[in-house]
Backbone of each chain as ProteinMPNN parsed JSONL, in Angstrom:
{"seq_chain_A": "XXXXXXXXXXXXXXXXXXXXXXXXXXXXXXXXXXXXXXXXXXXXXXXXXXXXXXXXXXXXXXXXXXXXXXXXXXXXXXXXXXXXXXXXXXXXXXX", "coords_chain_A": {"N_chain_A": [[-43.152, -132.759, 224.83], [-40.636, -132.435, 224.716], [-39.689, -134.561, 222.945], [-40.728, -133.471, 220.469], [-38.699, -130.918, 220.048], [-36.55, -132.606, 219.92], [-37.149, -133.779, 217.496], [-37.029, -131.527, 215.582], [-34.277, -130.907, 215.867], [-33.087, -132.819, 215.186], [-34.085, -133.344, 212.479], [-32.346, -131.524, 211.116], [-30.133, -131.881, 211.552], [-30.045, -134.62, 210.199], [-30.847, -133.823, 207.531], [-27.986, -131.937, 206.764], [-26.734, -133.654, 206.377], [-23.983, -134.662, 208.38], [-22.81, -132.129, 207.512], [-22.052, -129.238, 208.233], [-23.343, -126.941, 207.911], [-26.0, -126.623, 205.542], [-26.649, -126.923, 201.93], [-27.91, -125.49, 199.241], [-29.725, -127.482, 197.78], [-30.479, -129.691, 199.893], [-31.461, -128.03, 201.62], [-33.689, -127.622, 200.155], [-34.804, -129.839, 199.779], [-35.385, -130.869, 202.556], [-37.455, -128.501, 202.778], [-39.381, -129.186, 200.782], [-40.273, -132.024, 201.613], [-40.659, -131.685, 204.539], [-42.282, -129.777, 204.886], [-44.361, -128.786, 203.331], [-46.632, -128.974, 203.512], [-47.513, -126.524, 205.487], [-45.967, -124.381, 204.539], [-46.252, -122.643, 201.587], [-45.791, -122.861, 198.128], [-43.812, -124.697, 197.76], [-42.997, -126.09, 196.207], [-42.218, -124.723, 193.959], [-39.122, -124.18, 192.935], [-37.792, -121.783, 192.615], [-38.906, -120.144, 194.396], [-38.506, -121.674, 197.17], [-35.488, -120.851, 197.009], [-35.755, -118.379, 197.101], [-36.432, -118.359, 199.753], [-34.469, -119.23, 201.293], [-32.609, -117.77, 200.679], [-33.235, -114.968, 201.845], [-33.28, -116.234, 204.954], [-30.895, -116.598, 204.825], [-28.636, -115.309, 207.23], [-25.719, -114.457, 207.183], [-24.713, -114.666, 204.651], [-23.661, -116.736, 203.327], [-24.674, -118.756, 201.411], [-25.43, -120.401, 202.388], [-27.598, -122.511, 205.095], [-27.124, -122.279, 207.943], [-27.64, -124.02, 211.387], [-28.628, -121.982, 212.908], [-29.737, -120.017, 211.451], [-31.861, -121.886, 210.389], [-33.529, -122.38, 212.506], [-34.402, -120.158, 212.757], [-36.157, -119.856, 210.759], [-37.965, -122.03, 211.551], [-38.929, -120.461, 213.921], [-40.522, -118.749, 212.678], [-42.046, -120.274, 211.749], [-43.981, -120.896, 213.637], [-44.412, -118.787, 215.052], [-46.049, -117.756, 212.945], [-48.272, -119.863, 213.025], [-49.318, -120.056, 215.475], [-50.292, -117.417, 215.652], [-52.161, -117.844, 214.206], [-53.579, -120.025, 215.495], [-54.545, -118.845, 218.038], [-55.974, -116.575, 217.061], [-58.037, -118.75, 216.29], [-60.052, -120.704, 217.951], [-58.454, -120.918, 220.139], [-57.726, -123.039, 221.411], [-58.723, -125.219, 220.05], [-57.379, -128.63, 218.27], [-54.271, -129.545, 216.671], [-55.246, -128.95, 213.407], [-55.756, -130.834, 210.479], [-54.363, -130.713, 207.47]], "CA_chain_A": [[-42.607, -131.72, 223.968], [-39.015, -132.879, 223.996], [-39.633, -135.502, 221.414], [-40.883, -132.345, 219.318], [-37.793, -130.638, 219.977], [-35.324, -133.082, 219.303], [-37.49, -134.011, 215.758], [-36.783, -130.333, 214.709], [-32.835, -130.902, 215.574], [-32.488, -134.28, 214.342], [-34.046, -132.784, 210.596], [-31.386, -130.671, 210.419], [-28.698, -132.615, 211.408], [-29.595, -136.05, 209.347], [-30.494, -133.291, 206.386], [-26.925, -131.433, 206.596], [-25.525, -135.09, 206.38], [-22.979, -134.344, 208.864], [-22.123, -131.05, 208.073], [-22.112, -127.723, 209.673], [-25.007, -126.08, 207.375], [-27.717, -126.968, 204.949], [-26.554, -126.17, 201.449], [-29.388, -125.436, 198.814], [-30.268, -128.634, 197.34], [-30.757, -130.299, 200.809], [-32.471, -127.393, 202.497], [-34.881, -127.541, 199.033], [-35.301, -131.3, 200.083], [-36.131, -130.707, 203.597], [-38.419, -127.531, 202.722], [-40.417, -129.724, 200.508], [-40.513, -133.054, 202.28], [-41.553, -132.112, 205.754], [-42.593, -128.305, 205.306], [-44.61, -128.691, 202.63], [-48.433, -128.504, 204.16], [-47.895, -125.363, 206.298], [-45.816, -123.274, 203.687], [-47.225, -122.273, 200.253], [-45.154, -122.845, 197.053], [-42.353, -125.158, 198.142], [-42.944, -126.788, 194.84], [-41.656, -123.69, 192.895], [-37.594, -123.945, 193.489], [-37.227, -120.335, 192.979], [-39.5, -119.365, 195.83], [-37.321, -121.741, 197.931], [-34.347, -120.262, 196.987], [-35.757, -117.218, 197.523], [-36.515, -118.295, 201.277], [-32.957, -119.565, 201.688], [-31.606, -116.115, 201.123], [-34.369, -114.461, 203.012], [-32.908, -117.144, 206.222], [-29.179, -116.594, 204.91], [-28.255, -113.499, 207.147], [-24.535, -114.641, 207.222], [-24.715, -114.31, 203.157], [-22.749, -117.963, 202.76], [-24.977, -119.255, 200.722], [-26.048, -121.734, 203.104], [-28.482, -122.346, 205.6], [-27.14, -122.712, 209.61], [-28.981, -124.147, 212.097], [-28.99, -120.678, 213.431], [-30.871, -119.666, 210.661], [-32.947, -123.121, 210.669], [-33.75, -122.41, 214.05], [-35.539, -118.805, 212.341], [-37.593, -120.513, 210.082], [-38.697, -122.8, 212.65], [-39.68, -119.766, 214.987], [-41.602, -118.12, 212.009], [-43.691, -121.037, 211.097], [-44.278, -121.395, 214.811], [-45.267, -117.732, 215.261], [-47.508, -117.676, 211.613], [-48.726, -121.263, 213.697], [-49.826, -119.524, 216.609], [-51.29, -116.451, 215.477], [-53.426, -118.645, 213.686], [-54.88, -120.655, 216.549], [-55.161, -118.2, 219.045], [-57.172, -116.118, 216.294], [-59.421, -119.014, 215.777], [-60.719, -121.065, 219.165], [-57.513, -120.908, 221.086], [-58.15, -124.296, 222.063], [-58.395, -126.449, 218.876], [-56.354, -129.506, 218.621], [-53.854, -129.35, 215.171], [-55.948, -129.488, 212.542], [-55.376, -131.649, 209.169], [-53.892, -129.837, 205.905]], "C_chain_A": [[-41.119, -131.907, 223.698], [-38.799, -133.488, 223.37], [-39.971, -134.193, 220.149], [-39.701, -131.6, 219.271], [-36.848, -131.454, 219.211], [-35.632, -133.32, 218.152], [-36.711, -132.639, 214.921], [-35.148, -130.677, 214.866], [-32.435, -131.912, 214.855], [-32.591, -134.052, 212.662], [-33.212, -132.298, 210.118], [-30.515, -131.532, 210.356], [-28.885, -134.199, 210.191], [-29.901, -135.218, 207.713], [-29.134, -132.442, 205.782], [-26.227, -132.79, 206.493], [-24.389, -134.82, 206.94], [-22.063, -133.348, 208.456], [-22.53, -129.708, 208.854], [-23.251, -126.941, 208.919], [-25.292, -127.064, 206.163], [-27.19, -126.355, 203.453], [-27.945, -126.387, 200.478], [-30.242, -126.619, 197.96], [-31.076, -129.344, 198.83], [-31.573, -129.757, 201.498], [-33.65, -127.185, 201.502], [-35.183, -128.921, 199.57], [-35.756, -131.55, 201.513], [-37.219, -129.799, 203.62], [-39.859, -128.488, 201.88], [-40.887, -131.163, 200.987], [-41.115, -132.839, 203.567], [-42.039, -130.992, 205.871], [-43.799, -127.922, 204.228], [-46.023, -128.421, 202.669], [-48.296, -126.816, 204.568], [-47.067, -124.415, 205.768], [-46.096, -123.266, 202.13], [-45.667, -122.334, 199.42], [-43.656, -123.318, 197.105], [-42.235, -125.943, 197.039], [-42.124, -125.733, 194.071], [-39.766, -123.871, 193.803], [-37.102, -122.618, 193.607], [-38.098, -119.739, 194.185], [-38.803, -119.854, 196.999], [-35.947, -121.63, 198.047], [-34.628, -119.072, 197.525], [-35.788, -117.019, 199.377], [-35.43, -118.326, 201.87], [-32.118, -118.348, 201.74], [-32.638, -115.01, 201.94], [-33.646, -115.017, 204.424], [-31.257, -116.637, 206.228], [-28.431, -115.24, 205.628], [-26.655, -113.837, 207.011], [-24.026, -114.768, 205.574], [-23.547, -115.685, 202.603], [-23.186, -118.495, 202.282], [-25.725, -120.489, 201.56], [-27.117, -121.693, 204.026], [-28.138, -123.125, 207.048], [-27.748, -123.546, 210.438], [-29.628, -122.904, 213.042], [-30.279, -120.142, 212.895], [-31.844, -120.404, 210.258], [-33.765, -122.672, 211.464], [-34.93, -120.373, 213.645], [-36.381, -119.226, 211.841], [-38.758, -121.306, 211.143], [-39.505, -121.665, 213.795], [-40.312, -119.097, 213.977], [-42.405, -118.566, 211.854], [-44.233, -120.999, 212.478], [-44.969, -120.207, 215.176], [-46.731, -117.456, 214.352], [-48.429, -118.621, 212.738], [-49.531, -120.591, 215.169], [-50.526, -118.124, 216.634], [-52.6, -116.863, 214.71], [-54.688, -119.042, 214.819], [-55.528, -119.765, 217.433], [-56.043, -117.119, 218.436], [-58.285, -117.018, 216.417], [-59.441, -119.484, 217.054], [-59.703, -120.751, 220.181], [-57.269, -121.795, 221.621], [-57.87, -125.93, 221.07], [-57.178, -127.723, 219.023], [-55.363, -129.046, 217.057], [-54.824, -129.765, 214.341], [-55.57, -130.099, 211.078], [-54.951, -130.125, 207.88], [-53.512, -130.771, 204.915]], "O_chain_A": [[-40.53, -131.589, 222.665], [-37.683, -133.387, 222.86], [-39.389, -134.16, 219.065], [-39.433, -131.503, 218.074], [-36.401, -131.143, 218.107], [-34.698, -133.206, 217.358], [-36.01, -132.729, 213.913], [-34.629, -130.728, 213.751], [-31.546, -131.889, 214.004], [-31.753, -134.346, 211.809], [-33.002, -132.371, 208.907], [-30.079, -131.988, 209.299], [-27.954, -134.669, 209.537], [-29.377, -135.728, 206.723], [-29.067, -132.233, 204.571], [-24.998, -132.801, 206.557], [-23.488, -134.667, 206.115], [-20.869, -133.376, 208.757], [-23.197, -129.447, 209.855], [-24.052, -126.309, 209.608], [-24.752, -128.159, 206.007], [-27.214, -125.126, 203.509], [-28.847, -127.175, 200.761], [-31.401, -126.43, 197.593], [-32.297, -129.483, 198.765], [-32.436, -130.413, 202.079], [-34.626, -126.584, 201.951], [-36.377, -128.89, 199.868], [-36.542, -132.484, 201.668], [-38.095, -130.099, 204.432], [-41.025, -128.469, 202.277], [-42.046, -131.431, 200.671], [-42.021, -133.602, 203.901], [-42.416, -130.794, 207.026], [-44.202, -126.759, 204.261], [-46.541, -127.654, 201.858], [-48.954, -125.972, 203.959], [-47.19, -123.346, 206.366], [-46.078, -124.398, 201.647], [-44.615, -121.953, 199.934], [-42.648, -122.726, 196.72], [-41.171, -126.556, 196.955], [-41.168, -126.237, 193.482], [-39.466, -123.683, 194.982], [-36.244, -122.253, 194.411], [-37.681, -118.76, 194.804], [-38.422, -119.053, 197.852], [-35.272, -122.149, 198.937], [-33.878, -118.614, 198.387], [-35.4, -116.08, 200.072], [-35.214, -117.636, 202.866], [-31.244, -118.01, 202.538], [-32.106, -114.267, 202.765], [-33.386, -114.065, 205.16], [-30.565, -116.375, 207.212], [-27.836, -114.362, 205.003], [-26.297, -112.861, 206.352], [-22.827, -114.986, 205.398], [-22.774, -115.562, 201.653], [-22.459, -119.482, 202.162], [-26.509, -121.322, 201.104], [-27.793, -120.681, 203.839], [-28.622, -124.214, 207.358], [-28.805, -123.874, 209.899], [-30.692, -122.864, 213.661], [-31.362, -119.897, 213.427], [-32.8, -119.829, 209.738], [-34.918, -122.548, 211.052], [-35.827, -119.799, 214.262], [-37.511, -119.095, 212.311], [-39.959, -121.134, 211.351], [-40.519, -121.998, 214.41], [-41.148, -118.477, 214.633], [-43.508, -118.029, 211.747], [-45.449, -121.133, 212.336], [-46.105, -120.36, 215.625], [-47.871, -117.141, 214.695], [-49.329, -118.009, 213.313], [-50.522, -121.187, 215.591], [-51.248, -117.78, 217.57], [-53.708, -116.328, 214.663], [-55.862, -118.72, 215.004], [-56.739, -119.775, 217.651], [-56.901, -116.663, 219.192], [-59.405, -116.548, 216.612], [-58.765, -118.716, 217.739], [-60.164, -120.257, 221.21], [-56.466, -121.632, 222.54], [-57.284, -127.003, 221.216], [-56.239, -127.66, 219.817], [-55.866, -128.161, 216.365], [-55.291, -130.896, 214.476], [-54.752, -129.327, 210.579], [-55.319, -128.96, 207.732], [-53.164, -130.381, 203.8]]}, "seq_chain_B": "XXXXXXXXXXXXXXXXXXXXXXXXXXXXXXXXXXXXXXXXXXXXXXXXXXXXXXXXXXXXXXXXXXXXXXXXXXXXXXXXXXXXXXXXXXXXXXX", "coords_chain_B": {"N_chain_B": [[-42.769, -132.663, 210.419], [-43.876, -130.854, 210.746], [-45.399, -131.18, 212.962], [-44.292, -131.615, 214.912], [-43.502, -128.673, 215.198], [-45.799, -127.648, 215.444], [-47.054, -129.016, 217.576], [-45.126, -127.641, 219.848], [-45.94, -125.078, 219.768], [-48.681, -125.716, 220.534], [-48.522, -126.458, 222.891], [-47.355, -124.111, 224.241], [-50.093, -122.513, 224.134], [-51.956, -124.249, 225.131], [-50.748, -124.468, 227.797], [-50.91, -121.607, 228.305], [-53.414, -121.123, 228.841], [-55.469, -119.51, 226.983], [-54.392, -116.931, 227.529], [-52.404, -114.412, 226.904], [-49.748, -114.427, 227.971], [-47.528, -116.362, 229.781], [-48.008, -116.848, 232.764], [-45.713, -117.296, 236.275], [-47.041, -119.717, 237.478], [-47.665, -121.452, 235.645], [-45.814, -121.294, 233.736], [-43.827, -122.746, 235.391], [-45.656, -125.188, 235.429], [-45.381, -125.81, 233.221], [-42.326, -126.43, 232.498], [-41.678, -128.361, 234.324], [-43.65, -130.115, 233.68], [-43.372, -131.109, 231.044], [-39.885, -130.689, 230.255], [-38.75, -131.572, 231.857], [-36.707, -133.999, 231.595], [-35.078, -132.862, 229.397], [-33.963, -130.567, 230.936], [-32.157, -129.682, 233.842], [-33.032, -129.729, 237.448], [-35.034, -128.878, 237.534], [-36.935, -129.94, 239.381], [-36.492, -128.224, 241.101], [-37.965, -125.138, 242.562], [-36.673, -122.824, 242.692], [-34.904, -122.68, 241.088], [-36.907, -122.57, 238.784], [-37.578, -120.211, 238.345], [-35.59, -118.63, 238.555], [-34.983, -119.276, 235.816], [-37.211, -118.056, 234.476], [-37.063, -115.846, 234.81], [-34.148, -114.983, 233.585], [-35.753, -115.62, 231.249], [-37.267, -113.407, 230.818], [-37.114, -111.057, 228.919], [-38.54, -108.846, 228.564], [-39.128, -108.112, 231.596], [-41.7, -108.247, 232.224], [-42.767, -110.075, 234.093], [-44.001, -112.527, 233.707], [-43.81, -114.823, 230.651], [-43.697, -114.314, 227.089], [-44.809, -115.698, 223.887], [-42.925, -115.682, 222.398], [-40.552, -115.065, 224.053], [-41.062, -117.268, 224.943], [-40.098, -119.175, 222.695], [-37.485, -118.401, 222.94], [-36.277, -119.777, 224.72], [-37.04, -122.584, 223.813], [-35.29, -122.358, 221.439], [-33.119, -122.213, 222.766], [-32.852, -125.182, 224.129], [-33.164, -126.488, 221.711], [-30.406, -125.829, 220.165], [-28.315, -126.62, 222.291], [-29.024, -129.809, 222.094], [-28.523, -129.922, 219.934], [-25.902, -129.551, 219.961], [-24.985, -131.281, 221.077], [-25.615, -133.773, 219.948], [-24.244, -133.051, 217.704], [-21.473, -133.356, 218.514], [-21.103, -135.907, 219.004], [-22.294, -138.853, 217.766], [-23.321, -137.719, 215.627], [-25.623, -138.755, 213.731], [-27.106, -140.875, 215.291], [-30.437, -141.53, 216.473], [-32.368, -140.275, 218.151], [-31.657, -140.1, 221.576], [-32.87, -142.389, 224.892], [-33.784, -140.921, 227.818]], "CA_chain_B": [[-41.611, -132.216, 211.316], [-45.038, -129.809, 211.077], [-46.142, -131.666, 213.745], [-43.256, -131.065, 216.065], [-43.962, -127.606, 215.407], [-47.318, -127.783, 215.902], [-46.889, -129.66, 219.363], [-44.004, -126.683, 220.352], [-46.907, -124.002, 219.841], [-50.039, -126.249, 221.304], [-48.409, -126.504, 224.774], [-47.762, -123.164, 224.743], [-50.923, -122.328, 224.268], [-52.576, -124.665, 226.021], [-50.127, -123.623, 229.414], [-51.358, -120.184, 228.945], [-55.311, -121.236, 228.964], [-56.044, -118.651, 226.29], [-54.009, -115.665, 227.797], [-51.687, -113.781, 226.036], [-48.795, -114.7, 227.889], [-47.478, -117.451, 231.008], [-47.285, -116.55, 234.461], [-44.806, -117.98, 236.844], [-47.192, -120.864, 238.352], [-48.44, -122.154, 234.541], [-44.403, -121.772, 233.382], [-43.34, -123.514, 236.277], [-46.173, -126.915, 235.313], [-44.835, -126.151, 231.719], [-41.52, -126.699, 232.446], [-41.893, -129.38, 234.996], [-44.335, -131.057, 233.081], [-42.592, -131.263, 229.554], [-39.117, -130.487, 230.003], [-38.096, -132.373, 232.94], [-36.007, -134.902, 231.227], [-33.986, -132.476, 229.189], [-33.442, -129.711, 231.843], [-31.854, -130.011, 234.707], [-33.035, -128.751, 238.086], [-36.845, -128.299, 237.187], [-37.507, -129.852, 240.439], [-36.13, -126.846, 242.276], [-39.051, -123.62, 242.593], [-36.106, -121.487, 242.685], [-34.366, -122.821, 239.784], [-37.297, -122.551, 237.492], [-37.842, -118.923, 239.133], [-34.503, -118.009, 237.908], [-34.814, -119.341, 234.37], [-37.825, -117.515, 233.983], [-36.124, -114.366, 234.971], [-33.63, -114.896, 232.824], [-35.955, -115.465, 229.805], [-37.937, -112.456, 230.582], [-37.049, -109.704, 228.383], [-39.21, -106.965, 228.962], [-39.488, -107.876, 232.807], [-43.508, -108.002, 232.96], [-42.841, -111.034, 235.573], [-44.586, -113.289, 232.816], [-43.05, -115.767, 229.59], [-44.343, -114.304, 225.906], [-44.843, -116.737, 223.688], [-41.25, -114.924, 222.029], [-39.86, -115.414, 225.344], [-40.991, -119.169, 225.57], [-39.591, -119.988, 221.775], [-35.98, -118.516, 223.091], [-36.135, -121.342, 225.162], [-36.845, -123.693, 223.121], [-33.993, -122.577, 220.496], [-32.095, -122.32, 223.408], [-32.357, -126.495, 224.059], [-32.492, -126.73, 220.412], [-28.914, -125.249, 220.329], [-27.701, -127.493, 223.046], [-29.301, -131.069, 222.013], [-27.721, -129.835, 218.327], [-24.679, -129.466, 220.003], [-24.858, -132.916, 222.066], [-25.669, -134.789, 218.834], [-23.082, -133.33, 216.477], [-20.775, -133.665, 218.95], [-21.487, -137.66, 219.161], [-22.185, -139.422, 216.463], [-23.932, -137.326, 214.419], [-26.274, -139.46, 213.04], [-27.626, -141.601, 215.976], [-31.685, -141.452, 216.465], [-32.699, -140.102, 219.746], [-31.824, -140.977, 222.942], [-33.969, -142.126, 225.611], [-33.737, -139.826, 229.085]], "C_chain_B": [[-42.922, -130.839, 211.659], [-45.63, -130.622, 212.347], [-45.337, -131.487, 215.05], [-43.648, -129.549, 216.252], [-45.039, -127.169, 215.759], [-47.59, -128.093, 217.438], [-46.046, -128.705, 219.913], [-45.496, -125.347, 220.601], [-48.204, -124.582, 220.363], [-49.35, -125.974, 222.531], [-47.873, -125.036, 224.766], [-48.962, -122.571, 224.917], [-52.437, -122.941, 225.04], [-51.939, -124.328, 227.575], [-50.944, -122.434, 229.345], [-52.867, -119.897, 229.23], [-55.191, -119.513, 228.6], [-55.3, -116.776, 226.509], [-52.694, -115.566, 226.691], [-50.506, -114.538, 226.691], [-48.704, -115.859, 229.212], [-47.087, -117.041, 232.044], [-46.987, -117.295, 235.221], [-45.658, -119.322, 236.876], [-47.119, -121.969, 236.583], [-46.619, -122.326, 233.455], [-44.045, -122.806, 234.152], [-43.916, -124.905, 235.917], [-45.47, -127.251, 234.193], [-43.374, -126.475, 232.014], [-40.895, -128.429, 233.0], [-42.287, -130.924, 234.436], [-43.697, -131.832, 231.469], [-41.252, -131.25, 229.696], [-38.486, -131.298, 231.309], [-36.773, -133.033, 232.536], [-34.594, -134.134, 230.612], [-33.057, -130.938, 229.951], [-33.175, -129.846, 233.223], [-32.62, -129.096, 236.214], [-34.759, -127.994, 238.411], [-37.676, -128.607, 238.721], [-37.741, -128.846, 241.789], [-37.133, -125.549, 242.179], [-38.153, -122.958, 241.844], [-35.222, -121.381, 241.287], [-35.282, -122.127, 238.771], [-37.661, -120.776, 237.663], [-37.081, -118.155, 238.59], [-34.319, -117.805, 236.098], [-35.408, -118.541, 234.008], [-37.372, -115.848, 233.818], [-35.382, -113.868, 233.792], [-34.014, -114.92, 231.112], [-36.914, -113.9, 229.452], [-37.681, -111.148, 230.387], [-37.592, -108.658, 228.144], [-39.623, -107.238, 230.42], [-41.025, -107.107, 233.053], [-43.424, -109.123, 234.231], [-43.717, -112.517, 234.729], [-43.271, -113.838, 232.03], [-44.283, -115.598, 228.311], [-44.457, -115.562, 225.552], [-43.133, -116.113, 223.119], [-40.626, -115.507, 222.89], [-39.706, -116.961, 225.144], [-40.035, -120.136, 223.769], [-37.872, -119.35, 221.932], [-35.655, -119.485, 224.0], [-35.955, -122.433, 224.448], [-36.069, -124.097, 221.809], [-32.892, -122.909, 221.376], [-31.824, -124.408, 223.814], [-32.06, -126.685, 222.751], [-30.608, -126.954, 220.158], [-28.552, -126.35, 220.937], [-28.242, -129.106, 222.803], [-28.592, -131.094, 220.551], [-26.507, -130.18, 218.787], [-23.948, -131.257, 220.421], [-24.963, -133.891, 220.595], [-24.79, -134.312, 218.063], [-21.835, -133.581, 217.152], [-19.787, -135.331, 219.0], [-21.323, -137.93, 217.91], [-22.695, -138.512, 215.171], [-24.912, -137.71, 213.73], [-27.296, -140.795, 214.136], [-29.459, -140.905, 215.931], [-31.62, -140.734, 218.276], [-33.223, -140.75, 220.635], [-32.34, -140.972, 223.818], [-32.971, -141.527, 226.815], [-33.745, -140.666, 230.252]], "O_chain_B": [[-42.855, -130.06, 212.61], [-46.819, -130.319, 212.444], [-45.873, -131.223, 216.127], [-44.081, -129.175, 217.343], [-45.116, -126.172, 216.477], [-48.248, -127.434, 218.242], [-46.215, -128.938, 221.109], [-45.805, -124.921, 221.714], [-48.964, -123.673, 220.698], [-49.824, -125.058, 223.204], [-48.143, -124.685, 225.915], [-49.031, -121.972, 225.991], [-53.491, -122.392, 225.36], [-52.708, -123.945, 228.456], [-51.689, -122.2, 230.296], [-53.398, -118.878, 229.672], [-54.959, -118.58, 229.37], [-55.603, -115.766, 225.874], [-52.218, -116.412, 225.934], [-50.119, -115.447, 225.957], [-49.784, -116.244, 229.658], [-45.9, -116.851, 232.311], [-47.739, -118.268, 235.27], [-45.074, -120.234, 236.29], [-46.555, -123.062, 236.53], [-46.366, -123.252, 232.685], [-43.926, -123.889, 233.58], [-43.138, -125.858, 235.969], [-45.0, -128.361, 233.942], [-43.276, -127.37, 231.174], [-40.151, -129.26, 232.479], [-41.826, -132.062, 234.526], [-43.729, -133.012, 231.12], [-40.96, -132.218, 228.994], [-37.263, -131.4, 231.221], [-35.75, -132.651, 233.104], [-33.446, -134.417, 230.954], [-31.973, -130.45, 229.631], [-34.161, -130.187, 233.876], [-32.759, -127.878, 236.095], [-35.294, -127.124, 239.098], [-38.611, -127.953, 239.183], [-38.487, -128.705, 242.758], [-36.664, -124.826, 241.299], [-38.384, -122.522, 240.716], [-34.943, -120.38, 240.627], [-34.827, -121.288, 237.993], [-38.105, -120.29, 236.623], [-37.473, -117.091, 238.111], [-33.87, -116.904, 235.389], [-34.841, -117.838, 233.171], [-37.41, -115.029, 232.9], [-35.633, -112.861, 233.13], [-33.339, -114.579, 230.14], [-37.177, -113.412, 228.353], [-37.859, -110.238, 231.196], [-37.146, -107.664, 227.571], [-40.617, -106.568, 230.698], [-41.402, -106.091, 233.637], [-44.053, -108.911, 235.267], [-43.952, -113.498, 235.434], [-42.108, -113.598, 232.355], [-45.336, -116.234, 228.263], [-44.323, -116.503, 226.334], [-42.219, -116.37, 223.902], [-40.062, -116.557, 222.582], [-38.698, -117.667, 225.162], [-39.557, -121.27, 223.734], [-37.038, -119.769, 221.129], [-34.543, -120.003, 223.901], [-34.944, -123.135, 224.42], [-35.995, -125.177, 221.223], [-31.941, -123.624, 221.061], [-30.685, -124.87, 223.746], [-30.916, -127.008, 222.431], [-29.898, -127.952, 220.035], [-28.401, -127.295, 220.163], [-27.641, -129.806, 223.618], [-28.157, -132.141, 220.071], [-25.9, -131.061, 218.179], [-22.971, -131.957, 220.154], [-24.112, -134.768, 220.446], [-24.264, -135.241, 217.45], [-20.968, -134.063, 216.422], [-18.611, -135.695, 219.019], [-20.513, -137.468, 217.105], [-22.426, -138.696, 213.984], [-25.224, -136.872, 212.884], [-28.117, -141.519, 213.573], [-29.649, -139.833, 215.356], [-30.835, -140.877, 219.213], [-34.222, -141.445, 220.82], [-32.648, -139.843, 224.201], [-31.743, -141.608, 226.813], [-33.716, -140.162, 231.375]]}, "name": "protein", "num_of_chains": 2, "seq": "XXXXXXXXXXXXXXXXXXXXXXXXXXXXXXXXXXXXXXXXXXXXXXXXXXXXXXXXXXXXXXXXXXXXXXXXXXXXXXXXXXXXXXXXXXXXXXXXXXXXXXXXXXXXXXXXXXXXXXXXXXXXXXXXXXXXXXXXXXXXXXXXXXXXXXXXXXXXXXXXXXXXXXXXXXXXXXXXXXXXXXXXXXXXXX"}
């Protein structure tokens, strides 16, 4: 599980290209490159804008890893109310 | 990077064999077992005794799954910090 960890930090950091947040081109290019199975309508740019200010509580227009680090615990909660609804057991399944 | 996430929410759910939440012995393999490398101290009972303490915010004596993903922002946070610190841009390092 610490290789899964550090994947989620390393996305951010090699998608902020060395800076301190995520602005909205880049966090549109990480939302649809590796997020793109397990959330709905990352093709539409205004729905991921709309997520980006949904994530933005610090209202800078940008996207933290603070607020990374939310998204990541939402898909992870949606992600887990899933399984433990269906067998509880399952391995990941394909999308 | 769905697959990191995916693997972050399987081992919780596989630690908790189907229960709602993780009690001390099944935290304790989970921590042991997975996190060894990037936490210090895992070998100690009393250490991991303490952490759990400390992650357990409504003091049932258990680890939600809530509980168990402030953990795992909480390395987040700190392997973010260790890599922007550094280079910034290096791949991850082995343990």
């Amino acid at each position: 599980m610490e290789g899964a960890i550090k994947t989620v930090v390393m996305q951010y950091l090699s998608s902020a290209r060395g800076k301190e947040s995520l602005g909205g081109k880049n966090f549109q290019k990480l939302v649809q490159g590796q997020l793109g199975n397990i959330l709905s309508d990352t093709d539409s740019a205004s729905a991921v804008k709309d997520m980006m200010k949904g994530l933005d509580d610090n209202q800078d227009g940008k996207v933290s890893f603070q607020e990374y680090l939310t998204l990541v615990g939402y898909l992870a909660n949606s992600l887990s109310e899933q399984k433990s609804t269906a067998s509880g057991h399952e391995e990941a399944p394909k999308h």
